[in-house]
N, C-alpha and C positions, 0 to 999 in steps of 0.2 A: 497673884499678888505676892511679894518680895515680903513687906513687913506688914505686920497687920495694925499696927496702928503709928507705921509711916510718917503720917501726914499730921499725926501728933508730935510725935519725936523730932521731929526736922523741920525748920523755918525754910520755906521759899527765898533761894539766894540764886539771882537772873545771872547774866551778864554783869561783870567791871568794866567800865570805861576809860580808856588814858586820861590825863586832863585834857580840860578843854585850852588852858593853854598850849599843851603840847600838841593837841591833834589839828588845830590851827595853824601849825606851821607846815602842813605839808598836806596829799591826799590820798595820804594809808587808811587803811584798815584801823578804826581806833576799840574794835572792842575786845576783851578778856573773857574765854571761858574759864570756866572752874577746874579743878584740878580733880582729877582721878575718885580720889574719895569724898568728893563734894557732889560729886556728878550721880556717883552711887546713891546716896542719901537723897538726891534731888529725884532720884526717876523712884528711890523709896517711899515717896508720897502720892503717886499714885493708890489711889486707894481699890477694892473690889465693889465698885461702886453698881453693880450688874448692869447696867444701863449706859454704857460708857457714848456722852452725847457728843463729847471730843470727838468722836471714831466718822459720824456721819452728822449730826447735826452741824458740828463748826467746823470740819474738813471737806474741802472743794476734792480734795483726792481719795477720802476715804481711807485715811491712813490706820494703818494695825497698833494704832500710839498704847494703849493697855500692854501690848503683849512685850514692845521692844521695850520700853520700861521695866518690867519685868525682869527680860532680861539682861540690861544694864544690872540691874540690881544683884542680878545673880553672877555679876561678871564674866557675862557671856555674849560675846561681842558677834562673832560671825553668825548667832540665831537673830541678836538686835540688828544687823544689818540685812539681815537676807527678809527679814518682817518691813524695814522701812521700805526698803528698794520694789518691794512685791506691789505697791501702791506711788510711790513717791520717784519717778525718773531721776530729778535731781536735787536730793538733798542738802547739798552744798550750797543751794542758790535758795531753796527754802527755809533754811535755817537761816539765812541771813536776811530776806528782805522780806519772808511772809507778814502778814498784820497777825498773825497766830490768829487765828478763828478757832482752835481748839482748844488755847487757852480760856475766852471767852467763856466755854459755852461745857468748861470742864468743870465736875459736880463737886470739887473743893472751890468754885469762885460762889455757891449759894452762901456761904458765910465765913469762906477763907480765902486763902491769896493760893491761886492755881498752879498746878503743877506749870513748871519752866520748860513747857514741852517741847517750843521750839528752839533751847539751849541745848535739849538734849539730842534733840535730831542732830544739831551742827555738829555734836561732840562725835554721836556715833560715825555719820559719815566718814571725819576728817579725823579721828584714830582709825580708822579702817584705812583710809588712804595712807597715812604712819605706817598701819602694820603690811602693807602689801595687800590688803583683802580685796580690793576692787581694781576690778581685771576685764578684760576687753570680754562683753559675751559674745560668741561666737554661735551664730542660727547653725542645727544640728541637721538641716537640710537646706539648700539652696532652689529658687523659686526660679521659673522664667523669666516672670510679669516684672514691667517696671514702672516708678512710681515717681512722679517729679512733684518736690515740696516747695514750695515757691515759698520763703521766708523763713528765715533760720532763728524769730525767736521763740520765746519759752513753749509755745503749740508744735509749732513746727520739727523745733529739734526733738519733742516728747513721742509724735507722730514718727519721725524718721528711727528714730531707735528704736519704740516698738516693731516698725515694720521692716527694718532691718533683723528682728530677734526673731521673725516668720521666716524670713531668709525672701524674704523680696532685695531686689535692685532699687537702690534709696539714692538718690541725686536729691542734693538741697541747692536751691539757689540762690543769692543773696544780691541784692544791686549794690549793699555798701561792701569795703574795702575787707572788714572783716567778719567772721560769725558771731552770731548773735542775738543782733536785731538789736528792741529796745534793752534787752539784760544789758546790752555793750555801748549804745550811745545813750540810752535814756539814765539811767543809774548811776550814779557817782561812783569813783571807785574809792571813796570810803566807805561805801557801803556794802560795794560789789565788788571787789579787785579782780581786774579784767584777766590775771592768769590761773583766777579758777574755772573762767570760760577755757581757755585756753587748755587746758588740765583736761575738761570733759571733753570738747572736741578730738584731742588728738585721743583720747578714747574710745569715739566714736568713727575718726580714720579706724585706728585698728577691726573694729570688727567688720568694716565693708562698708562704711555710708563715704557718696562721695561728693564734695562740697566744692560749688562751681561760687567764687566770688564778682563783685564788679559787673554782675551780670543783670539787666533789668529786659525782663522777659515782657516783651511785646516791641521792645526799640533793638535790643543787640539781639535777640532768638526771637521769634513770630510765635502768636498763639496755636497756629497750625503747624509750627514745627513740633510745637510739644505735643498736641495734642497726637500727631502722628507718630512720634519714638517712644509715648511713655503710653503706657497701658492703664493708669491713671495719674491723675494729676490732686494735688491737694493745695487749696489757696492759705495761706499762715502768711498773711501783710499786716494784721493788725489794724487796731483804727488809726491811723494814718492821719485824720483829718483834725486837726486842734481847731478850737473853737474861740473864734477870735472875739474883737470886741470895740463894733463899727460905728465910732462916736467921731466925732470933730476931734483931729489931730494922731487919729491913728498910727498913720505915712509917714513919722516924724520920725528921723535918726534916732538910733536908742531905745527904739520898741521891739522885741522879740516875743515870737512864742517861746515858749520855757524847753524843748528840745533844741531849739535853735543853739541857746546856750550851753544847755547841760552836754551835747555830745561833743562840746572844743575839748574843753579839760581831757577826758575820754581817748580823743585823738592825739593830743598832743603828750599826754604820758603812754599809752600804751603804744602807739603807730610812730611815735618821734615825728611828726610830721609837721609842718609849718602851717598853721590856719591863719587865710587872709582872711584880713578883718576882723580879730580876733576882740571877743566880746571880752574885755577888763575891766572889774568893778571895782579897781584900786581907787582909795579914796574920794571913792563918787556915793551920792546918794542912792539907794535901791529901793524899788517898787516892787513889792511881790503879788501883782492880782489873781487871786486863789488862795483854797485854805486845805487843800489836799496835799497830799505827797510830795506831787511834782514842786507844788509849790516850795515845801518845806529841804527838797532838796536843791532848789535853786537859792535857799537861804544859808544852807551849808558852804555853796559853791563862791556866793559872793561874800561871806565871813572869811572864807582862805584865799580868796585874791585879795582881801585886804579894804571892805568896804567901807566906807567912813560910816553911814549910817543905813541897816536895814530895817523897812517895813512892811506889813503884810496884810494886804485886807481880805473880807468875805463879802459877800455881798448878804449871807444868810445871817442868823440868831446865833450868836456866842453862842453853845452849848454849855448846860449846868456843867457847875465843879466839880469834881469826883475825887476823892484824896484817900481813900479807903482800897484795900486790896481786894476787894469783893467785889461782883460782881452786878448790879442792880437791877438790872433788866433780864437777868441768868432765865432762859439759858440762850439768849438773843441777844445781839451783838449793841452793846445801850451806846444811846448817844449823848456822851459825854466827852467834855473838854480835852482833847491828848495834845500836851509837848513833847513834841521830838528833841533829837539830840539835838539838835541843827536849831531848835529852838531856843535851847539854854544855851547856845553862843555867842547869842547876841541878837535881837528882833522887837520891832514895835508889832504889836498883830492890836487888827481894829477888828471886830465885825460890825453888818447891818452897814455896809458900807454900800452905794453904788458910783463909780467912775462917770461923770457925765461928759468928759474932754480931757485934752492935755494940752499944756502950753507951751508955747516954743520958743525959741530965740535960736537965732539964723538957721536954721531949720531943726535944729535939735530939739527935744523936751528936755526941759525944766522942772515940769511941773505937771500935777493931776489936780485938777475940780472936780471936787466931791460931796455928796450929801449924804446925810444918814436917812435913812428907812426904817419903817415898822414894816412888819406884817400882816398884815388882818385878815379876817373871815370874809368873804365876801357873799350877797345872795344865796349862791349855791354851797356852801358851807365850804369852798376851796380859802386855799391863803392864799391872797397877791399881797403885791408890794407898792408901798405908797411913800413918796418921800416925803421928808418932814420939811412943814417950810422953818424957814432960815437955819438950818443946821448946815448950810452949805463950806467947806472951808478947802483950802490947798494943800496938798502932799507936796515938798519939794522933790524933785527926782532927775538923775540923772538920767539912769538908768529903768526901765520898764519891762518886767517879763510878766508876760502873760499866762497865767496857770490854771486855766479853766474846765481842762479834760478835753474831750474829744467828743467829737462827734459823729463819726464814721468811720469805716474803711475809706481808704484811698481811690474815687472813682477814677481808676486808669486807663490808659491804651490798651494794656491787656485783657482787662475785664470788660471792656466793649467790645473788643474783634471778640471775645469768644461768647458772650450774647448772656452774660452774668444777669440774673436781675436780681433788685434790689429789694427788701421787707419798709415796710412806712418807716422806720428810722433810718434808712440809705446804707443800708449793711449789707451782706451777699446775704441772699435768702437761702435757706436749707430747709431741706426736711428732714423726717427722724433719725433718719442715716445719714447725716452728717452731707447728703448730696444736696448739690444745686440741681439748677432747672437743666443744666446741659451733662448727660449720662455721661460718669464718668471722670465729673469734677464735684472736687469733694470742699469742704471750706471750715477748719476750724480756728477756736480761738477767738480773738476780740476782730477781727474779721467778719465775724459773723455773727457774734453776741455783745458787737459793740467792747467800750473798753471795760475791761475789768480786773483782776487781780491776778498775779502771774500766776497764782498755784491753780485757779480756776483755768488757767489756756493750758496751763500743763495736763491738766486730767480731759479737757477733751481732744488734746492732741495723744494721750495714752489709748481712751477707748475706742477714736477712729478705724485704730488697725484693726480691728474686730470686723466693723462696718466696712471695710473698704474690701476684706476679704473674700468677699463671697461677689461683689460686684465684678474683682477682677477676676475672679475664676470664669466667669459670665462670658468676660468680653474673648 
């Protein structure tokens, strides 16, 4: 610990935001770290709390977050960076879109506002990359065995670096046009700007991984071909399958799943490329069905094409108010009301909502029918959902995205020739080592744990390489 009473001396200061007029007009990057001696004072509130819950309770990666605090404090940048990187693959993409689970669940939120952990990771990172510190690793021996990762997001590429740093033979393959996956078409690039992927990748050229695009493994390469060149294979597709929502008027012009949309903008700023049928929510009404993330970033996307009116239902309970910097439910993730930025831009948000139809004219939607719901206890002490009579009324809408999460991996051509099976939620089944039922194929990430949060696909596409180890020595 840096200062011993830190966390007294120095007020919690996050992120600056550009305004929100300004960051409307375009789809940069809109936020502000702190400057040098702000950053110091910020990683100076960690405290010697001995028990640090940040480290494992609220980090999916297990990150050294005590130590690299520390030494920020101490202004000592190459030990802070060589502590995050020993847990954390990619810091640059965790710094910007993690929920911070470790702020949550850090022993300043029992009755103060938490260290800005994950401000400070983005700083260390991205002055390392400033100073020249992060540099291609190079495996200090080369392996025979090779290894085919089918899907190049946040599991995948975590999997393929580590097992490129054993000095295996690392082939990634991807069926879209660039690397990624969802970090690159699912995420906004104000959130994400796509030449930090860009940035990592070609870092990841340099030390040896070699990245096949355009390629969808069961239609343009056979399952039998991979399974004959690579010595193992690891599945990284993600849950693939959104969760749609099968009422009267579905089929209607103007209804999308919420990827459908998010990854144009995506393509057409980073790939220049012309997207038919290009989804534009210029001066049109917006429907946002969902109250998560995806959702909140397809409210972003339609505030900067210019929407006339955005709104966003749940179908669940408002969540209580929370307006205090502490933490309530500490040292567990509490569920309470969060506005995004993308919120304060501009948004109608309803909860206790459910969508019963949507209306049309000349085959477009218009419009959603809706009623409000309670929840109640039922016999068995579960909550269902009961709608309330006459609360029923109409959403205008032009536009309709669907934001409800996912439901699965993608049930493929490839995952049937190679004889995948599935867990009762329709995900690839694994066992404790990371394998499927067929020796030799391996599946992590929301592939296999269903959807969940990127820094979560990033650690179990870190610890695979362990597990995959010994199986390929085997073969």
């Amino acid at each position: 610990m840096g200062s011993i009473q830190g966390f007294i001396d120095f007020k919690r200061k996050d992120f600056d935001y550009k305004s929100i007029e300004e960051r409307l007009k375009n789809f940069d990057e809109f936020l502000i770290m702190q400057n040098d001696t702000e950053m110091k004072k910020q990683a100076g509130r960690c405290m010697d709390c001995s028990t640090p819950y940040c480290h494992a309770l609220g980090c999916p990666n297990f990150n050294l977050i005590p130590d690299w605090n520390d030494y920020i404090f101490r202004n000592d940048l190459k030990s802070a960076l060589d502590r995050l990187t020993l847990t954390n693959s990619f810091p640059e993409i965790t710094g910007r879109i993690c929920p911070a689970l470790c702020e949550i669940s850090c022993s300043l939120s029992i009755n103060l506002a938490p260290v800005t952990i994950k401000q400070i990771e983005l700083y260390i990172i991205e002055k390392a990359f400033e100073q020249g510190l992060v540099k291609p690793k190079l495996p200090k021996y080369e392996k025979t065995k090779n290894v085919a990762v089918i899907g190049s997001g946040p599991s995948g590429l975590a999997a393929a670096q580590e097992l490129r740093g054993m000095g295996y033979r690392v082939t990634v393959f991807e069926q879209a046009a660039e690397i990624g996956g969802l970090l690159r078409y699912g995420i906004p690039n104000f959130k994400l700007p796509k030449w930090i992927i860009d940035r990592r990748v070609e870092l990841m050229e340099k030390e040896g991984i070699e990245f096949e695009t355009n390629v969808v493994i069961g239609e343009d390469l056979s399952a039998d071909y991979i399974k004959e060149k690579f010595d193992a294979v690891l599945l990284c597709m993600g849950a693939g399958t959104p969760r749609d929502l099968p009422v009267e008027g579905r089929n209607l012009e103007g209804i999308y799943f919420a990827l459908e949309y998010l990854g144009q903008p995506n393509k057409l700023i980073h790939e220049k490329k012309i997207v038919k049928d290009i989804i534009n929510a210029e001066g049109k009404n917006v429907l946002v069905i969902g109250g998560g993330d995806t959702g909140s970033d397809c409210i972003g996307t339609a505030n900067r094409q210019g929407a006339n009116k955005v709104t966003q239902i749940e179908i669940l309970p408002k969540p209580r108010d929370w307006n205090e910097s502490y933490n309530p439910a500490w040292p567990n993730y509490p569920s309470i009301l969060r506005t995004s930025s993308s919120h304060k831009e501009g948004c109608i948000r309803d909860f206790e909502v459910n969508t019963k139809s949507f209306i049309s004219k000349d085959g477009h939607v218009i419009g959603a029918n809706c009623v409000g719901v309670e929840w109640v206890k039922d016999l068995n002490n579960k909550y269902i959902m009961q709608e309330i009579k006459g609360s029923d009324f109409v959403i205008d809408a032009d536009l309709v995205f669907l934001s409800m999460g996912f439901v699965h991996v993608k049930h493929s051509k490839l995952l049937s020739e190679l004889g995948i099976d599935y867990n009762a939620r329709g995900n690839i089944s694994i066992n404790s080592d990371y394998e499927t039922n067929i020796r030799g194929i391996f599946s992590a990430g929301d592939a296999s744990t269903g959807a969940s949060l990127v820094v979560r696909a990033m650690y179990h596409g870190r610890i695979i390489f362990i597990l995959l180890c010994l199986p390929i020595k085997q073969r």
